[in-house]
N, C-alpha and C positions, 0 to 999 in steps of 0.2 A: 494762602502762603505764596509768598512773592518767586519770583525763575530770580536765579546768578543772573540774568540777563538785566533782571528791573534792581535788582542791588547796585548795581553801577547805571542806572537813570534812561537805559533803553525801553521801549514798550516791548511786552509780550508778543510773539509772533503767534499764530495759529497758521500752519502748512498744510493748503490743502489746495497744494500747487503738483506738490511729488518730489520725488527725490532732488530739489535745486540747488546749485552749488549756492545761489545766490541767499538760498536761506538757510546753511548750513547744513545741508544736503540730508543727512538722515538721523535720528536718535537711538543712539548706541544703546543697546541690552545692560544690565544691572555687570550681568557675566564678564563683556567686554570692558566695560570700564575696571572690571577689580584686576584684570587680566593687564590693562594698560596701566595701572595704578600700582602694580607688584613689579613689574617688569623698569619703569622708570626710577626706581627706586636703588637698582642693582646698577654694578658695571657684567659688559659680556664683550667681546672679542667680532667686533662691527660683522668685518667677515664672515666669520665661524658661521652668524646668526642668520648673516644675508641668505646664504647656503643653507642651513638647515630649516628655515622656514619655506624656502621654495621647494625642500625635501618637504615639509606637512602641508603644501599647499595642493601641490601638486595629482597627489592620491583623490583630489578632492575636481579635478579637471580632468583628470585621465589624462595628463599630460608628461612628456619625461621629464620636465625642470622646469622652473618658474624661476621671475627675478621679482622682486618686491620693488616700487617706486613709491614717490610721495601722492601718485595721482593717475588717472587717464590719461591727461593732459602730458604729464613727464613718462608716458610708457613708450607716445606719439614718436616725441623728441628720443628715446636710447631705441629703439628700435628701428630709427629711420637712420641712427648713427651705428648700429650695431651692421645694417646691411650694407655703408658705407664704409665705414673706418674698420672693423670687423675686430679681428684682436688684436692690431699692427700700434704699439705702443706711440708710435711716429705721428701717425696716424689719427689716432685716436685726440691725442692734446692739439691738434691742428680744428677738430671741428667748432665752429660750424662750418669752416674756410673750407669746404669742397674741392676748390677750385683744381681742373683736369684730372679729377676722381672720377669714375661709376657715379654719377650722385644724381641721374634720374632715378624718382618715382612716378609711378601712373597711378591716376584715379579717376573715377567716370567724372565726367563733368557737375553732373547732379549731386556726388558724393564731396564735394568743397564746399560743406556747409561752417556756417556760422555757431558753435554750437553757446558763446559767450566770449570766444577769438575763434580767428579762422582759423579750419584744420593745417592747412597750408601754413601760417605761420609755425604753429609747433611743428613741422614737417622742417620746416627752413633751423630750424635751430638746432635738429640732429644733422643741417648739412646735405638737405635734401632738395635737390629741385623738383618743385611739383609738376607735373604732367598733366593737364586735364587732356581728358578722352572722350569724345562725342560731345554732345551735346545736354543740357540741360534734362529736357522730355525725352532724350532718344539716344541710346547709344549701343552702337551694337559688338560682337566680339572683334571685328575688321578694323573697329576705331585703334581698341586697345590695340591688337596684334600689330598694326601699322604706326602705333606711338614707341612699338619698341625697338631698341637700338643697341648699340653699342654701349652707351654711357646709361642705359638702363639697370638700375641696382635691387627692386623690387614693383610689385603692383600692392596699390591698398584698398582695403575695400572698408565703407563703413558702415556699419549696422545701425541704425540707428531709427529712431522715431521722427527727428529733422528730413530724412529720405523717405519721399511719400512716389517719386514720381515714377509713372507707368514705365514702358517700354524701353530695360535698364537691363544689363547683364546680373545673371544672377552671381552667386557666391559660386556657387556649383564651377560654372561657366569660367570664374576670375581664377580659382584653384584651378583646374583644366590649361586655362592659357599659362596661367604662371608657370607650373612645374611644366610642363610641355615645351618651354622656353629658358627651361632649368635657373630659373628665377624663384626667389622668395616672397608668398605673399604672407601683407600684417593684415589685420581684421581688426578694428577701432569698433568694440563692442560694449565700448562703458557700462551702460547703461542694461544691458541685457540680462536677462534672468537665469538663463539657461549658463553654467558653467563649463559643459561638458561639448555642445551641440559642435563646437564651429571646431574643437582640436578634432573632434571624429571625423569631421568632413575633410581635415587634410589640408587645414591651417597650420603655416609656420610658426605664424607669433598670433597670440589671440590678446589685447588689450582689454580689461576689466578696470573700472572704478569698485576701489574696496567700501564705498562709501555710498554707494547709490542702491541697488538691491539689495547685497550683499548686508546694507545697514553696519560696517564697520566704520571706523576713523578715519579721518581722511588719508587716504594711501589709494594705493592702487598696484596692478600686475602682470605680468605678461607672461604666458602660461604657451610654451607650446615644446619643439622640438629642440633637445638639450645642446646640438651644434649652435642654435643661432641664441638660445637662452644665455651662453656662454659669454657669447660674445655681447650681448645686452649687459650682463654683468662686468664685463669689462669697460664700461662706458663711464662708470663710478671713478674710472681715472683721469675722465674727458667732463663732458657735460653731462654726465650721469651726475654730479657734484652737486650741481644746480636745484635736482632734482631728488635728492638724497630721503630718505625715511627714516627719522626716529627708532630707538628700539621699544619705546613703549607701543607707536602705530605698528609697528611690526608684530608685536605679539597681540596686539588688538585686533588685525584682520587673522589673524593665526584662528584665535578663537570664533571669531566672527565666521568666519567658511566651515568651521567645523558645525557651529549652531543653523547655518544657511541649510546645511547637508542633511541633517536632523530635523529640522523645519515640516511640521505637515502642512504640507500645501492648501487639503482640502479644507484645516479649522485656517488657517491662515485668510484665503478663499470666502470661508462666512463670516469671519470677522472684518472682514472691507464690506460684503454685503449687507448686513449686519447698519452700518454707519450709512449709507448710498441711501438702503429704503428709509431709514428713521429720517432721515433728510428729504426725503420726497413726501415722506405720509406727512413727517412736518410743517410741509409748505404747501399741502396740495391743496387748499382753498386760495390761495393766492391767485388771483385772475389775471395779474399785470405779466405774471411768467408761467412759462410751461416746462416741467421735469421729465427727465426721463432719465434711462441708463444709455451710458453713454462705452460701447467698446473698446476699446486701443487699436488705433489707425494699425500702428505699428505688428500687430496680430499676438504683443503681449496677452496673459491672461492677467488682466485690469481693466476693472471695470468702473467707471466716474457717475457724478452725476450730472449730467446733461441741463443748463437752464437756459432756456431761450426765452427772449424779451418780447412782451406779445407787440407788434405794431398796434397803438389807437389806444388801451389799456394799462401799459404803462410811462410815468411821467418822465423817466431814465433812460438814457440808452444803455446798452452793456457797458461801454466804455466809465459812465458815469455812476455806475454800479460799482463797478471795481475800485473805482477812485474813492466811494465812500466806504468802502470793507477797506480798505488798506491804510483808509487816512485816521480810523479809529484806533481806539484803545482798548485789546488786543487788536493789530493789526492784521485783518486776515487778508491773506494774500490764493490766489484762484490761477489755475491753469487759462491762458489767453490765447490760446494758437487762433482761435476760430471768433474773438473778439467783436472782430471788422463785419463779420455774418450773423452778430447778436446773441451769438452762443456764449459762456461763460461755464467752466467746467470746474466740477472739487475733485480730487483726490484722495480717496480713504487712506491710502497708503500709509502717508506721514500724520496722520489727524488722531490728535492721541485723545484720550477719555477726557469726557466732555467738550472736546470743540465742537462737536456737532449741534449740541444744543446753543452753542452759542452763534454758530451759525445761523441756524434758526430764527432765533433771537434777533440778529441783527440785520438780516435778507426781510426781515415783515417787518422793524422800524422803518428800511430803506422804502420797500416795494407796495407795502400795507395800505 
């Protein structure tokens, strides 16, 4: 049976990359899709709904109020214009024109990564000038504490899997300096699993992708303390516009956090293990490469599976590996952080019934 995808003349994807925006980041539950499919169907009161969804998100974050966006990406930009232009209607239709506002923010220097655009641009488009703080390898609380000023309007911190490097201020450390400077900090936490961690530790604005763990629609949220959630929501008068959410994605992360919350971790847990070992016991006569489990840098609980290219035994390098899984039909597409070092990594996450064997399948035509 052919995917909506091959009906209009694209190949099949197999994602066993992880949550990528670039490959349509996650596949939605039977549940969320009838939940987006009832909901687009209706009119409701844009308002009303923006507000009562951050009322059912919210229980689900321990947090006082939530605003709903179309993405991570657009949570970046109203929250960097929420601690800027704040609820000042003047204000607010001026951004991203900062110009002799509040409109620093601070970030350690290792935390302006690349994530598919710089964090830094979506930072500039709520009106924010970025701050970098220390150094790439090395930044201590003295960096931050001395980047701030007068024209300082927040610090941000981001959590992320792209952030590997050692000798960095923790979260602990950036909430300490911020509120001790009676400053707002945001936490750019796309991608994280944990919904609740980062509001208990005493995060203003916490940034979630509704579409990456979470496996909802694309949308996304900002989940923290209901003065500055407020003024997030007020952005939808400004460049919040830009970034505006559907009422079907709306009721699709609606549901989507509810089934997150409900979620057993531990069958969740053996069904990625589940997929990792059939993929190793699959291939473990292959001499040219070597498997293993592979942890999350990031101290996620995910677990991948690890292939490295033997020197001398096989005819490939990693790189030339991947280009032959991707340039096929299904296309499978591999996590590549670690490419350049021979490593090639899959992701059970998004690998739905039967990629694995097909996997399989076409790692021993290539390697065989």
């Amino acid at each position: 049976m052919s995917t909506i995808y091959e009906d209009i003349g694209l190949r099949r994807v197999i994602n066993s990359s992880g949550h990528m925006t670039a490959l349509g980041v996650s596949a939605i539950s039977e549940e969320v899709g009838r939940a987006m499919a009832e909901a687009g169907q209706q009119f409701v009161v844009i308002d009303e709904l923006i507000d009562r969804v951050g009322e059912l998100i919210s229980p689900h974050t321990g947090a006082e109020d939530t605003c709903v966006t179309n993405s991570a990406s657009g949570g970046i930009m109203i929250a960097c214009a929420a601690c800027i232009a704040g609820d000042d209607i003047g204000l607010i239709e001026r951004m991203p024109d900062s110009t002799g506002l509040r409109n620093e923010i601070i970030l350690q220097k290792g935390h302006a990564v690349n994530y598919g655009v710089p964090i830094e641009q979506m930072m500039r488009l709520g009106g924010a000038v970025p701050v970098e703080a220390g150094s790439v390898n090395q930044t201590f609380a003295g960096h931050i504490i001395s980047a701030i000023n007068e024209k300082t309007a927040a610090l941000l911190y981001c959590k992320s899997h792209h952030v590997q490097q050692e000798n960095t201020i923790s979260l602990e450390e950036m909430i300490e300096i911020a509120h001790s400077h009676e400053l707002p900090i945001i936490v750019d936490a796309a991608a994280e699993e944990d919904l609740r961690k980062y509001v208990a530790m005493g995060a203003d604005m916490v940034i979630y992708s509704g579409a990456k763990a979470v496996e909802g629609p694309t949308s996304g949220f900002i989940t923290g303390k209901k003065e500055y959630i407020k003024k997030c929501k007020m952005q939808y008068k400004g460049v919040g516009r830009a970034a505006k959410i559907g009422k079907d994605c709306m009721m699709g992360i609606v549901k989507a956090v509810e089934l997150y919350d409900l979620r057993d971790e531990e069958k969740e847990g053996q069904r990625q293990m589940e997929i990792v070992n059939s993929i190793i016991e699959g291939l473990k006569d292959e001499e040219a490469i070597r498997l293993s489990v592979k942890a999350d840098d990031a101290g996620r609980k995910i677990y991948r599976v690890k292939v490295d290219v033997v020197p001398g035994k096989c005819r490939y390098t990693a790189k030339e590996i991947v280009a032959q899984l991707e340039s096929g039909n299904p296309s499978i597409r591999t996590r590549n952080h670690f490419i350049d070092q021979g490593t090639i990594l899959f992701d059970p996450r998004t690998m739905l019934p039967g990629d694995a064997e097909l996997v399989i399948q076409r790692l021993k035509e290539i390697v065989g």
